[in-house]
TIFI-949397 format. One record per residue: residue number from 1; residue in three letters; y, x, z of N, C-alpha, C in turn. Coordinates in nm, 4 decimals. Atoms other than C-alpha are relative to their C-alpha. Example, Ala and Ser with C-alpha at 12.3 -4.5 7.8 and 13.67 -1.06 7.14 Angstrom:
[1; "ALA"; [-0.1190; 0.0890; 0.0000]; [-0.4500; 1.2300; 0.7800]; [0.1200; 0.0900; 0.0000]],
[2; "SER"; [-0.1190; -0.0820; -0.0060]; [-0.1060; 1.3670; 0.7140]; [0.1090; -0.0770; 0.0730]],
//
This chain:
[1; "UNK"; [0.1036; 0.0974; -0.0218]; [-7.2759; 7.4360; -11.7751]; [-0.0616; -0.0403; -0.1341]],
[2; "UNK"; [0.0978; 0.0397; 0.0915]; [-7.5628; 7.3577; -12.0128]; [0.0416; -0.1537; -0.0420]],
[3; "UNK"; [-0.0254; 0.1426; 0.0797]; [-7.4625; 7.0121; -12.2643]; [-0.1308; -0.0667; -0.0332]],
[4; "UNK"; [0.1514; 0.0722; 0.0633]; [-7.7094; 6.7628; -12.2876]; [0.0652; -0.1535; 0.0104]],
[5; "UNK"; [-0.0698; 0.1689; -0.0225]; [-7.6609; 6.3871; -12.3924]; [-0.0653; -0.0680; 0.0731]],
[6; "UNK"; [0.0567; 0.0872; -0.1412]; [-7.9298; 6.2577; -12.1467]; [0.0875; -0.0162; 0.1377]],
[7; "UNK"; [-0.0512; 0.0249; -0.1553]; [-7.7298; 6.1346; -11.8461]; [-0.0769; 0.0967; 0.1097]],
[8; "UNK"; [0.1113; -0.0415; -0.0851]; [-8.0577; 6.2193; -11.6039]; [0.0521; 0.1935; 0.0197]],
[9; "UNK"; [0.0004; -0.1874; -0.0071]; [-8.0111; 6.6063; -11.7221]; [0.0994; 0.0520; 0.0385]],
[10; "UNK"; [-0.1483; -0.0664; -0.0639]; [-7.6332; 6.6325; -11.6882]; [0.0027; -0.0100; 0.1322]],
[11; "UNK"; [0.0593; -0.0083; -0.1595]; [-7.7282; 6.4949; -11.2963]; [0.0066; 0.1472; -0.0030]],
[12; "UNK"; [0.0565; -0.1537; -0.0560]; [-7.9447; 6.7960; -11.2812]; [0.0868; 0.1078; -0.0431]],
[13; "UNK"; [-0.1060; -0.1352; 0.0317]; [-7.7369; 7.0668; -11.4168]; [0.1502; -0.0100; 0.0899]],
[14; "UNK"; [-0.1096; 0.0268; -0.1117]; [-7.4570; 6.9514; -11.2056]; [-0.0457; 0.0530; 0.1270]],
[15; "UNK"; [0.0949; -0.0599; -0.1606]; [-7.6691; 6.9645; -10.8837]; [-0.0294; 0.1508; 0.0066]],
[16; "UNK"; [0.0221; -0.0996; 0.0030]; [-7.7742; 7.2924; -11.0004]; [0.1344; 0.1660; 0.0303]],
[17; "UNK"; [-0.1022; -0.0866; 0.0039]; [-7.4226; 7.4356; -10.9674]; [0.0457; -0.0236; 0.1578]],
[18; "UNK"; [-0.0378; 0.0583; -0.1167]; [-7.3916; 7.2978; -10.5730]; [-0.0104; 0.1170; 0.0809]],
[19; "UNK"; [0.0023; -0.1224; -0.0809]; [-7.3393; 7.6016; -10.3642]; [-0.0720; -0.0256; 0.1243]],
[20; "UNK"; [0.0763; 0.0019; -0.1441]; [-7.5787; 7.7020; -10.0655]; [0.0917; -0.0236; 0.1520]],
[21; "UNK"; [-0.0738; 0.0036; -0.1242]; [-7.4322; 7.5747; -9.7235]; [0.0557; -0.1155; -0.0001]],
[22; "UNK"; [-0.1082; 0.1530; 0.0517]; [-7.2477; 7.2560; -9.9412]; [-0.0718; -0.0653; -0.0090]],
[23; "UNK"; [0.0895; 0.1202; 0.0965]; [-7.3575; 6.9135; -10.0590]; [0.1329; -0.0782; -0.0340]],
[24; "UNK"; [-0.1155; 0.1150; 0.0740]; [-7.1814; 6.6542; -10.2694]; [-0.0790; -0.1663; 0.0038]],
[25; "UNK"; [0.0340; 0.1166; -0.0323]; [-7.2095; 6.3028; -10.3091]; [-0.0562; -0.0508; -0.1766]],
[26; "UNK"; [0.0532; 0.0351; 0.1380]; [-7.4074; 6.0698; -10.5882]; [0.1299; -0.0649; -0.0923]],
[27; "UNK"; [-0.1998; 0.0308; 0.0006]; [-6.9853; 5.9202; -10.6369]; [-0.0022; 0.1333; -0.0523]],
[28; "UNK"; [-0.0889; -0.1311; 0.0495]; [-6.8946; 6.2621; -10.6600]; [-0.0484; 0.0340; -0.1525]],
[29; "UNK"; [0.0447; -0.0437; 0.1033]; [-7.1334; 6.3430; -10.9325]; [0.0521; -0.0996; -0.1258]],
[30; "UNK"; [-0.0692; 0.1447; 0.0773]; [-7.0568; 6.0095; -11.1423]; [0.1280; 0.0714; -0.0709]],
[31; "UNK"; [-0.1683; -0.0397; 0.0759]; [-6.7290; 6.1092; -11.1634]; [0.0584; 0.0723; -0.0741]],
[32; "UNK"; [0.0215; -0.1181; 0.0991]; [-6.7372; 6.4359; -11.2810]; [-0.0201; 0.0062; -0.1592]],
[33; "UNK"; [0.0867; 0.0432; 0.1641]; [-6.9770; 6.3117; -11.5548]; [0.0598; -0.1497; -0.0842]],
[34; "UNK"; [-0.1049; 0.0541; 0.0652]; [-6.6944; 6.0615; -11.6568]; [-0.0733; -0.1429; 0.0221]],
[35; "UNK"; [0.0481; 0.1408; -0.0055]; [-6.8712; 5.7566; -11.5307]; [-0.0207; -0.0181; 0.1729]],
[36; "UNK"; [-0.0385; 0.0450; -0.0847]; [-6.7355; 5.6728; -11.2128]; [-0.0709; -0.1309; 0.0500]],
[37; "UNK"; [0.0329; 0.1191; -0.0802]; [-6.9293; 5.3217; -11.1391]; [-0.1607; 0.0396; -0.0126]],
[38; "UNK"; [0.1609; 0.0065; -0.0006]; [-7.3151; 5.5028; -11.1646]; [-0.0427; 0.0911; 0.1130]],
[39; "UNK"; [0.0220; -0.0961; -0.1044]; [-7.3383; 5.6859; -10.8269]; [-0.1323; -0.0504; 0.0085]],
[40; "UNK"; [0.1594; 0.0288; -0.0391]; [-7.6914; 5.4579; -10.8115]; [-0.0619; 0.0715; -0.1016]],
[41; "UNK"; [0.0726; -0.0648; 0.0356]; [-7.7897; 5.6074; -11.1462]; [-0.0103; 0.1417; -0.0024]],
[42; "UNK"; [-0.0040; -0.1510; -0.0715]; [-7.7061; 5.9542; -11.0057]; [-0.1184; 0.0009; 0.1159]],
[43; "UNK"; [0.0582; -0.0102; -0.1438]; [-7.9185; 5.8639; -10.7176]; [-0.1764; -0.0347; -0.0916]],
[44; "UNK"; [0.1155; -0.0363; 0.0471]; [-8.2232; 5.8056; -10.9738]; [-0.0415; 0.1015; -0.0473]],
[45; "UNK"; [0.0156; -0.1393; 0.0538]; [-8.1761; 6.0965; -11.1409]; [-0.0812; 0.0827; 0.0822]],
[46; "UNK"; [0.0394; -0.1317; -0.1186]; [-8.2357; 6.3096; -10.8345]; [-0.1173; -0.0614; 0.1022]],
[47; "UNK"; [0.1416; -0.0073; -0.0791]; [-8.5209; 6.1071; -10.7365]; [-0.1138; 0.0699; -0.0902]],
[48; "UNK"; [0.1089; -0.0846; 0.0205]; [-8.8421; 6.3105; -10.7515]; [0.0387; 0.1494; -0.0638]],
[49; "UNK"; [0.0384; -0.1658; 0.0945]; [-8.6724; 6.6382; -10.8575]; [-0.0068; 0.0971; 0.1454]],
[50; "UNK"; [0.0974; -0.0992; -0.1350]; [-8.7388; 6.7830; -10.4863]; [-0.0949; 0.1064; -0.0427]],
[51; "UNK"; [0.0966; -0.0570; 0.0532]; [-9.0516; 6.9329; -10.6388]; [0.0907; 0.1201; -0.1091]],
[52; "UNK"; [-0.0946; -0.0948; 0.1348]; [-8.7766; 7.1316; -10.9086]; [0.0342; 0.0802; 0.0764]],
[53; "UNK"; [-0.0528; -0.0433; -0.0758]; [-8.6884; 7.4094; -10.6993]; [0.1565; 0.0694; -0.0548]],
[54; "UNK"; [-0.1671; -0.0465; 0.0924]; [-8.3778; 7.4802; -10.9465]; [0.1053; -0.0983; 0.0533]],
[55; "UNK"; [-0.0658; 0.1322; 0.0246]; [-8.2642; 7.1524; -10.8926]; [-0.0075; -0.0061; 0.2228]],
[56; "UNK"; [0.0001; 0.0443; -0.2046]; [-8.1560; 7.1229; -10.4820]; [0.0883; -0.1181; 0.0624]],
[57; "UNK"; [-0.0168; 0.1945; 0.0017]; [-8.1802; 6.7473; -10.4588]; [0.0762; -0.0058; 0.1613]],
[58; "UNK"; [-0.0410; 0.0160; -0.1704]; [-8.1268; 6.8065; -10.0726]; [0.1433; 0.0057; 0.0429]],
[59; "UNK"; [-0.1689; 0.0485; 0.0183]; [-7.7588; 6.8248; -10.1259]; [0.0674; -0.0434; -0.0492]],
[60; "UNK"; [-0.1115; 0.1159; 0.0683]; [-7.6776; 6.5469; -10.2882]; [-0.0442; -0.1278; 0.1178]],
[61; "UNK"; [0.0253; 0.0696; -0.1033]; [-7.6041; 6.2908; -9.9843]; [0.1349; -0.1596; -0.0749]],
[62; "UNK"; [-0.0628; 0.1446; 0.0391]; [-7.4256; 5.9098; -9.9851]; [0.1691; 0.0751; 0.0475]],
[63; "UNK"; [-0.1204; -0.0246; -0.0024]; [-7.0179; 5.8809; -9.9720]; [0.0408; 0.0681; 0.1185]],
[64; "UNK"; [-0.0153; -0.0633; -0.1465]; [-7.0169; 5.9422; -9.6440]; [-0.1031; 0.0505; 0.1093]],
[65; "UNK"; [0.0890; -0.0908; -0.0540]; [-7.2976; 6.2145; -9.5321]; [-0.1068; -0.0138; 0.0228]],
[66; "UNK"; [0.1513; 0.0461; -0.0979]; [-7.6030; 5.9948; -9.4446]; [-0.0494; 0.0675; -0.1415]],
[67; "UNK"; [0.1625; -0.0593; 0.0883]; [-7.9376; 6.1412; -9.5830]; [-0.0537; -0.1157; -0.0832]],
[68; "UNK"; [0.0274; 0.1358; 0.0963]; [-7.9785; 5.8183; -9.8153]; [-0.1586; 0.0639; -0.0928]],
[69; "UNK"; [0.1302; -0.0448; 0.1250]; [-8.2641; 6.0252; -10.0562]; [-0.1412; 0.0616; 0.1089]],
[70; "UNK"; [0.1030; -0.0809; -0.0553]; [-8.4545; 6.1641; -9.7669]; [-0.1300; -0.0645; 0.0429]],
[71; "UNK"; [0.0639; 0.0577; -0.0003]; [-8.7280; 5.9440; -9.8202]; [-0.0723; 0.0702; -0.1523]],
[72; "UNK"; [0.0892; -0.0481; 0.1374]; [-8.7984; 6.1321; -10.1671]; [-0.0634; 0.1455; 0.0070]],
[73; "UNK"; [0.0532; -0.2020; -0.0175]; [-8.8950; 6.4447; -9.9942]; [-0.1562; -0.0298; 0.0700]],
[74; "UNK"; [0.1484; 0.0012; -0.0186]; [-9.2408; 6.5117; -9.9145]; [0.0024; 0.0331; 0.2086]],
[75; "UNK"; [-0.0287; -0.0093; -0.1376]; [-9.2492; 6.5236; -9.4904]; [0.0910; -0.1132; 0.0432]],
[76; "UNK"; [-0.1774; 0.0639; -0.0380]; [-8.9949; 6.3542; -9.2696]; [0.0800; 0.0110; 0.0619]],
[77; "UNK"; [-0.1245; -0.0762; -0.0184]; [-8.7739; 6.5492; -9.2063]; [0.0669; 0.1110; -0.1017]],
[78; "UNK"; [-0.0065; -0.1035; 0.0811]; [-8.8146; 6.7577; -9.5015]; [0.2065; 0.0400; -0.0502]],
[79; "UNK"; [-0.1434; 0.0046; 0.0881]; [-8.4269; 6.7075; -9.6683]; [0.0953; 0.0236; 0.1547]],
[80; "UNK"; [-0.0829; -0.0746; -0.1231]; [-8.2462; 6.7345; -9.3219]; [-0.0661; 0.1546; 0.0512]],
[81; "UNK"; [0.0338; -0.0710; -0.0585]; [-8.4618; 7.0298; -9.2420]; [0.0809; 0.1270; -0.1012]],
[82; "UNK"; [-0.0288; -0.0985; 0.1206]; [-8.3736; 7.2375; -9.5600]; [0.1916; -0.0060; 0.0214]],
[83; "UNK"; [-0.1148; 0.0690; -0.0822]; [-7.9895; 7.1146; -9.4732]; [0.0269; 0.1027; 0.1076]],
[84; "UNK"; [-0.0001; -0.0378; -0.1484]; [-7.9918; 7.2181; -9.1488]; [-0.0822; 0.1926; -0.0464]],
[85; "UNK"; [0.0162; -0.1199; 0.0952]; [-8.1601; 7.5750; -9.3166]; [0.1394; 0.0620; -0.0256]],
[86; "UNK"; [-0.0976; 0.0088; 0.1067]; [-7.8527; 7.6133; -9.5012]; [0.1466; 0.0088; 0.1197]],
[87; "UNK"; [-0.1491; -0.0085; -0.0727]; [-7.5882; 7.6037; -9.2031]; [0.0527; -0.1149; 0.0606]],
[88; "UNK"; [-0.0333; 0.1554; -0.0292]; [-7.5386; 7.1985; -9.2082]; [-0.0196; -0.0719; 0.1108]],
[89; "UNK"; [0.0277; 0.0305; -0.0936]; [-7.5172; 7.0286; -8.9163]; [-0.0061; -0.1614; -0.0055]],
[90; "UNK"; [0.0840; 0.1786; 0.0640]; [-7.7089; 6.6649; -8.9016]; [0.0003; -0.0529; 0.1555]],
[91; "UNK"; [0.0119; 0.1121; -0.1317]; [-7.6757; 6.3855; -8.6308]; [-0.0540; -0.1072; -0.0323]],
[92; "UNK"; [0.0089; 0.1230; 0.0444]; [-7.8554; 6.1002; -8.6997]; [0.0184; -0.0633; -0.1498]],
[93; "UNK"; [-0.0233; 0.0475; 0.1589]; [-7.8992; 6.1263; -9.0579]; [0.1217; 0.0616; -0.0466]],
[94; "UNK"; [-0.1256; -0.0439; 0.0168]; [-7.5456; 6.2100; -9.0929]; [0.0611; 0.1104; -0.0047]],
[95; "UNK"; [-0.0989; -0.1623; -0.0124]; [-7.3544; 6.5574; -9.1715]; [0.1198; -0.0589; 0.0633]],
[96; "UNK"; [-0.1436; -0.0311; -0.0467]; [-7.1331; 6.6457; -8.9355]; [0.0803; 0.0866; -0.0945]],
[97; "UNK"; [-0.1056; -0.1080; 0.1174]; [-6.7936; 6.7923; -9.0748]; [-0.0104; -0.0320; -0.1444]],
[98; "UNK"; [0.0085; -0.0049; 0.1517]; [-6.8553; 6.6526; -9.3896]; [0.0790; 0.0138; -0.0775]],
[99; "UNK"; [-0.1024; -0.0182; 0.0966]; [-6.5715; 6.6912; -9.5454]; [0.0084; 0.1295; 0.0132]],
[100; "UNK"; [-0.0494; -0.1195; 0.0475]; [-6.5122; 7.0637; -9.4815]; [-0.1754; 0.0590; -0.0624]],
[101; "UNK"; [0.1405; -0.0589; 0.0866]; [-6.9152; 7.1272; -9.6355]; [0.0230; -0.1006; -0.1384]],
[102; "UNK"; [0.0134; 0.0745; 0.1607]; [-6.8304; 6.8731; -9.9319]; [0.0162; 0.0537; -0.1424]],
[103; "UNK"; [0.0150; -0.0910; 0.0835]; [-6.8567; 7.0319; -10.2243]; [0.0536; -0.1315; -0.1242]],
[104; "UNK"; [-0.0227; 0.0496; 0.0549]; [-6.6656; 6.8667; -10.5095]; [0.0293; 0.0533; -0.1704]],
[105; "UNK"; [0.0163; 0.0071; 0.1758]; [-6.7639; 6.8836; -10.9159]; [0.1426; 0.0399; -0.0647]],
[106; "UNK"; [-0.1667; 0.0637; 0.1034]; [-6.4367; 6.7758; -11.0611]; [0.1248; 0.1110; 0.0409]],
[107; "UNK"; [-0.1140; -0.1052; -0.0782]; [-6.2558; 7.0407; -10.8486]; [-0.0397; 0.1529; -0.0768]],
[108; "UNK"; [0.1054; -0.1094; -0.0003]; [-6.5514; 7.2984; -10.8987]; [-0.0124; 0.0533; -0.1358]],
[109; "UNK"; [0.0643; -0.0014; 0.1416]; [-6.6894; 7.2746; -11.2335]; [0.1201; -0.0351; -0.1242]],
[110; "UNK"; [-0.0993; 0.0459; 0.1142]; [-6.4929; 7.2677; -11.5971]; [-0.1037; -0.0381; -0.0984]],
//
């Protein structure tokens, strides 16, 4: 993984390592990046990078599966649709099974 001291960028390069079919959480990412109490500034980070197609904002969801960002996608349905693309199965905002699609950094990544 690419080193950068901007917070914002380590986000993105993180996200960028999220395997197709998975998503992780803005918690999960935090943690990883050794700062466990900024899952909200994880959750700025990854607003507006939708438009980044490197960067696949659409699988980074809240602790527990709801679509919390899918208001930063252009449509509305856009972020469950791409999701749901991908294999994910969505009820009401919510991934089903989330725990066996969770995709976890700290496990994942060195």
């Amino acid at each position: 993984m690419e080193k950068s001291d901007n917070f914002f960028e380590k986000v993105h390069e993180v996200a960028k390592n999220i395997p197709y079919g998975r998503v992780t959480s803005y918690g999960a990412i935090a943690k990883y990046l050794s700062a466990p109490r900024s899952a909200r500034m994880v959750g700025w980070a990854m607003n507006n990078t939708n438009q980044n197609p490197d960067i696949p904002a659409h699988r980074v969801v809240n602790r527990v599966g709801l679509l919390t960002g899918k208001h930063h996608f252009d449509g509305t349905n856009l972020m469950q649709q791409l999701l749901e693309s991908e294999g994910i199965l969505i009820k009401e905002l919510q991934i089903q099974d989330f725990k066996n699609v969770f995709w976890d950094p700290t496990l994942e990544l060195k």
